[in-house]
C-alpha positions as CSV (number, residue, x, y, z in Angstrom):
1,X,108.0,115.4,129.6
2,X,109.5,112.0,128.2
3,X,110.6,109.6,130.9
4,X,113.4,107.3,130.0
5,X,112.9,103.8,131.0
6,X,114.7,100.6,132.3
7,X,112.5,98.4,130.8
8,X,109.3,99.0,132.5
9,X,107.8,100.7,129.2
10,X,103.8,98.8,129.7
11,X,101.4,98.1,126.7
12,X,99.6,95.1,125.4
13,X,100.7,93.0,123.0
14,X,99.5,92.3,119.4
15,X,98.8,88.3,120.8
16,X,96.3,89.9,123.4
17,X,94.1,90.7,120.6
18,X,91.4,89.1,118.6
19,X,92.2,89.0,114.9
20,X,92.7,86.9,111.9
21,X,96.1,89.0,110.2
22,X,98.2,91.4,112.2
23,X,99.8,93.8,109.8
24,X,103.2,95.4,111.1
25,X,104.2,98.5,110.1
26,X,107.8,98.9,111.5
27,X,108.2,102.1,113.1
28,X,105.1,104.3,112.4
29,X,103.6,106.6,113.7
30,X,100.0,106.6,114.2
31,X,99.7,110.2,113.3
32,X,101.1,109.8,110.5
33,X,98.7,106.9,109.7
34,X,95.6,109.4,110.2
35,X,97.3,111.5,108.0
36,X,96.8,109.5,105.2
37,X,93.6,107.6,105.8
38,X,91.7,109.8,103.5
39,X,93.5,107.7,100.7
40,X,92.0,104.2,101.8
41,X,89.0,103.0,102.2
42,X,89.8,100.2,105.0
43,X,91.4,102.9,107.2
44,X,87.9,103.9,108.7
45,X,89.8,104.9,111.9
46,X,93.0,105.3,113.5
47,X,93.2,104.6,117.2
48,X,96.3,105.1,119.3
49,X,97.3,102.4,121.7
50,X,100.2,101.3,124.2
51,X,103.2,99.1,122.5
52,X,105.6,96.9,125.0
53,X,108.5,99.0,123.6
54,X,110.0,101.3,121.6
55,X,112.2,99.7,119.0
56,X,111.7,96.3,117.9
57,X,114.7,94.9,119.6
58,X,112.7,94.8,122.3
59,X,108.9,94.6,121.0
60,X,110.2,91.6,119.8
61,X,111.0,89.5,123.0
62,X,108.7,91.0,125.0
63,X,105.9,90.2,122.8
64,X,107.0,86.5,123.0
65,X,107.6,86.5,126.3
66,X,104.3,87.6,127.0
67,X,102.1,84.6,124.8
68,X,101.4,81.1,125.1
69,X,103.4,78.7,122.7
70,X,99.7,77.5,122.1
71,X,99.2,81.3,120.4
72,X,102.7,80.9,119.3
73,X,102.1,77.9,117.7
74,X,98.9,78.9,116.0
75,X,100.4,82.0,114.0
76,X,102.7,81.8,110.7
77,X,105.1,85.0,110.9
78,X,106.3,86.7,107.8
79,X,109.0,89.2,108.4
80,X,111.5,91.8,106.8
81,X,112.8,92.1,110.1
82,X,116.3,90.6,110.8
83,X,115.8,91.0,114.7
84,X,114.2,87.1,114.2
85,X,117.2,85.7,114.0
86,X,118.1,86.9,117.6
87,X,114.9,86.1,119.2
88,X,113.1,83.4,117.3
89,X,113.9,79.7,116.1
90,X,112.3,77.3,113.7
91,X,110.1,76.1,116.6
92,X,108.8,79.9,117.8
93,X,105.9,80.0,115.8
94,X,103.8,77.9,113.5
95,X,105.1,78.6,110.3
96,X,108.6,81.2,110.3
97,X,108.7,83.2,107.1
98,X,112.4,85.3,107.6
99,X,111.6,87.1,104.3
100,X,115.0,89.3,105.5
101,X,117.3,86.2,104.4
102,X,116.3,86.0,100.9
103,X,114.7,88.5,99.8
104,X,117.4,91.6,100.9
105,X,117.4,94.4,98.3
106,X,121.0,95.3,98.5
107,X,120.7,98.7,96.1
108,X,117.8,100.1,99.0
109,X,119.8,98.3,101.8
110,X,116.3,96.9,102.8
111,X,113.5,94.5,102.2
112,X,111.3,96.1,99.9
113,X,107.4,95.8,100.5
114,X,106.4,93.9,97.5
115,X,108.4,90.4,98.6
116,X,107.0,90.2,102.0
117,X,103.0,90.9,100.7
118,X,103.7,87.9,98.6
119,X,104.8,86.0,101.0
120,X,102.2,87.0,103.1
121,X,99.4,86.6,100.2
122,X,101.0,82.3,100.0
123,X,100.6,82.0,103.8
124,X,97.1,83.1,103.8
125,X,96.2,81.1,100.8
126,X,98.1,77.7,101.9
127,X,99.1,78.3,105.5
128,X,97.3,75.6,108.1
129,X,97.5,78.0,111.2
130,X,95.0,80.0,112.4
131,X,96.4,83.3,112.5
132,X,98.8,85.2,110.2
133,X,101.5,87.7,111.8
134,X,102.9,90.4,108.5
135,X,106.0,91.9,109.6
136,X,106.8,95.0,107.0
137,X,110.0,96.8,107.4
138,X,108.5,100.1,105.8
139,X,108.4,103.4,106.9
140,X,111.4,102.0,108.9
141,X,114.7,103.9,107.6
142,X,116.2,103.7,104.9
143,X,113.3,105.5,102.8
144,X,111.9,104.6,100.0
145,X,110.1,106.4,97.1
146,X,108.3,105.5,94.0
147,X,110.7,108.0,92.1
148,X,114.1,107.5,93.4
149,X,116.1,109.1,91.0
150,X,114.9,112.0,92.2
151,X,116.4,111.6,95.4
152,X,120.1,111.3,96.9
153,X,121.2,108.0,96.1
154,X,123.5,107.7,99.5
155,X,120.5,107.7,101.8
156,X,119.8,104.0,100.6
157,X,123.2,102.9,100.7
158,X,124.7,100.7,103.8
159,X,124.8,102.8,106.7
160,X,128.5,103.3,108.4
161,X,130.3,106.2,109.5
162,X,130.9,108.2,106.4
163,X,127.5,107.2,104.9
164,X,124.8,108.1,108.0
165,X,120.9,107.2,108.0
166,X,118.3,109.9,107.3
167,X,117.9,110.9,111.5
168,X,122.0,111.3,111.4
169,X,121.7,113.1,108.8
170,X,119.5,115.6,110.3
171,X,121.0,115.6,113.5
172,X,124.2,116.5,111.5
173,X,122.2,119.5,109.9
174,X,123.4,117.6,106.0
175,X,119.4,116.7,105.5
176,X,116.5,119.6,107.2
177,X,114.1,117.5,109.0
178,X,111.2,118.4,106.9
179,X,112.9,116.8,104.0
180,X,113.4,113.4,106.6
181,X,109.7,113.6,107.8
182,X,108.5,113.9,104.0
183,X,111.2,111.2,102.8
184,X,109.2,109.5,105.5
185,X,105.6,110.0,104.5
186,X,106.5,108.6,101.3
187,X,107.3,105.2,102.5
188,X,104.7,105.1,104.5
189,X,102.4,105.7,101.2
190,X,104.9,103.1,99.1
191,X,104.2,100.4,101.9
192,X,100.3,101.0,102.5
193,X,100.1,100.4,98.9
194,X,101.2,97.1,99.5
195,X,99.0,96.7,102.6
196,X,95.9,97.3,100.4
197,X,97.0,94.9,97.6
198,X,97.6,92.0,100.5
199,X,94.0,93.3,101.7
200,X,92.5,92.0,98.6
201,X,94.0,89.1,98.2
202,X,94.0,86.9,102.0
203,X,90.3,86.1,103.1
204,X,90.3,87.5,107.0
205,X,87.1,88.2,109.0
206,X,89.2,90.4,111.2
207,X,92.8,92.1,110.5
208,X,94.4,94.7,112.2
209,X,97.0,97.3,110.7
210,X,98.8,98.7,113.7
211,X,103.2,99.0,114.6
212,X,106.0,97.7,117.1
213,X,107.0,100.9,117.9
214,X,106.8,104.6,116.4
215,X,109.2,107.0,115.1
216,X,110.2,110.7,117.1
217,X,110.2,113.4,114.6
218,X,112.4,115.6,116.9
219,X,110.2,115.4,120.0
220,X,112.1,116.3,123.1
221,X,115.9,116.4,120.3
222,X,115.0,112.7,119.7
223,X,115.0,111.1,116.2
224,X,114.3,107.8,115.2
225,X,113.3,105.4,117.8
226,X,115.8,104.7,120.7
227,X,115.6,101.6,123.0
228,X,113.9,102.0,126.4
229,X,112.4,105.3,125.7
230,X,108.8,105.9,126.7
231,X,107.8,109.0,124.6
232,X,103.8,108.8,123.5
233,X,105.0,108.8,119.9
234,X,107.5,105.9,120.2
235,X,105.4,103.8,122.6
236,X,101.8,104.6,121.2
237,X,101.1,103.0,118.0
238,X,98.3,103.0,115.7
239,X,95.2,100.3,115.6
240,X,93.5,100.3,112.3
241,X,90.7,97.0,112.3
242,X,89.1,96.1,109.0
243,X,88.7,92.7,106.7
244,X,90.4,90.9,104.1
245,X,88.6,89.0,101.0
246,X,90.7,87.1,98.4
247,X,89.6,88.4,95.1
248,X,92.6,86.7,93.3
249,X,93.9,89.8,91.5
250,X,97.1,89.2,92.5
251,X,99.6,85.5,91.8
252,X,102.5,85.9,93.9
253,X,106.2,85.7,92.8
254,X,108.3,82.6,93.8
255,X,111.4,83.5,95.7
256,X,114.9,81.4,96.2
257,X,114.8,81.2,99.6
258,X,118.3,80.3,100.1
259,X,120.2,83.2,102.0
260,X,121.3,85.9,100.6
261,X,125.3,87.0,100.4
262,X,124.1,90.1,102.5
263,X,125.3,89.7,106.1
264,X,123.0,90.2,109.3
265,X,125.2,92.6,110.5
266,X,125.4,94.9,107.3
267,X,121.5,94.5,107.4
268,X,121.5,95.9,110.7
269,X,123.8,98.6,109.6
270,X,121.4,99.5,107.2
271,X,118.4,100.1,109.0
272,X,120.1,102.2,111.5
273,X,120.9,99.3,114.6
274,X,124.7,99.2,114.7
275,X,127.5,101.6,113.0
C-alpha cells in the first residue's frame, strides 16, 4: 500500500555520503538499473536506498537544506535540471554549472546527455573543489533513442495540452505502457552510455551513480513521479559505487554559455512539470 505524504517522505541525502563524483540519473529506477548492469563493467552492484523525495522539486531543496555550506561550498554542480534556477544561486555551491541555460535541445525539448558529460569531464579536469555533483536529465521524460526516426516525432516536442508527455499518453490509452516503459529503457541505455564515457575520462577514487527520485511504471494507477508520494519505486533509488580514471580519450566540446531563447517555463513544459 502507497502512503501519500505531506512532506515527511525520510532518506538520506547524496551529501551524507563519502564520494569523489555523484552521478544523477533523473528519475530512475533502480530496477531498471539492475536490469541493465550486465552491459557495464562498473555496475558491479545495484543497491536500493531511501531518497528525501520523490520528484526533484523537492529532492532538490531538501538536499540543500539538509548540508553544510562548508559541503556546499566544496562541490561544483553540473546540471540539465532547470529546477536550479528556483532553488540555487551563484553562491549555493562551489562552482554552478546550469548546463539547462545553454545547452537546451529545442528538437528533443531536453538537454541531451552528451553536453552535460562534457561539462562534467572540464570540471573534473580544471575544477578546484573537492567534490563533483553530475546532474543528468536522462531517463527523465521526454525519451530519447539512438534511432529516432523510428519513433513518433510528437513525443519530443514541447509538452501542452494537445501535445501530452509519454505517462499522459498512456494514461489516455494513445501510447500502451509497454511501449512507454521500453521508450524508457532506451534512455536509460542512451544516458549510461554517457555515464561510462565521463567514467573514463575524470580521475575519482570513489563515485557513485545513484537518482533524485524514481519513476512509477503504473504501480498503484501512478505514472511518472508525483510530488509528495512515498511509493518504494519513487522514493527508493539506486546506489551504484565504483571509480573514475582519466584516460583522455575524450576532449570536450566548448559551449556558448549565454542563455538560450528557450524559456524556463517551456523547459518545464517539456519535461512534464507544468501544462
Amino acid at each position: 500500500m502507497y502512503h501519500r505524504s505531506t512532506g515527511d517522505i525520510t532518506g538520506r541525502s547524496v551529501f551524507e555520503e563519502d564520494w569523489d563524483v555523484c552521478i544523477l540519473l533523473d528519475a530512475c529506477r533502480a530496477d531498471e538499473l539492475r536490469r541493465h548492469s550486465d552491459g557495464y563493467d562498473w555496475i558491479q552492484r545495484v543497491d536500493d536506498v531511501p531518497s528525501v523525495a520523490s520528484c526533484t522539486w523537492n529532492w532538490l531543496p531538501k538536499t540543500l537544506e539538509r548540508t553544510g555550506r562548508d559541503v556546499l561550498h566544496e562541490t561544483a554542480y553540473v546540471s540539465a535540471n532547470p529546477f536550479t534556477d528556483e532553488f540555487c544561486n551563484e553562491d549555493t555551491f562551489g562552482e554552478l554549472d546550469e548546463v539547462w541555460r545553454y545547452a537546451w535541445d529545442e528538437q528533443w525539448g531536453t538537454v541531451r546527455p552528451r553536453p552535460v558529460t562534457d561539462r562534467a569531464i572540464h570540471h573534473g579536469r580544471n575544477a578546484e573543489t573537492e567534490r563533483l555533483l553530475v546532474h543528468y536529465l536522462q531517463p527523465h521524460v521526454p525519451f530519447l533513442t539512438e534511432d529516432a526516426a523510428a519513433l513518433d516525432r510528437a513525443n519530443f516536442s514541447f509538452r501542452n495540452e494537445s501535445n501530452p508527455d509519454a505517462w499522459d499518453r498512456v494514461t489516455s490509452g494513445e501510447l500502451s505502457r509497454q511501449v512507454a516503459i521500453d521508450r524508457y529503457r532506451e534512455t536509460l541505455r542512451f544516458v549510461l552510455t554517457d555515464v561510462d564515457l565521463l567514467l573514463q575520462n575524470v580521475d575519482a577514487e570513489r563515485v557513485v551513480i545513484t537518482a533524485d527520485h524514481g519513476e512509477a511504471f503504473g504501480e498503484w494507477g501512478i505514472y511518472g513521479h508525483p510530488n509528495q508520494i512515498d511509493l518504494p519505486c519513487l522514493t527508493q533509488v539506486p546506489w551504484v559505487t565504483t571509480t573514475g580514471t582519466d584516460e583522455g580519450t575524450h576532449t570536450p566540446a566548448s559551449y556558448d554559455t549565454r542563455p538560450s531563447d528557450v524559456s524556463r517555463e517551456a523547459q518545464l513544459r517539456a519535461l512534464g512539470y507544468t501544462e
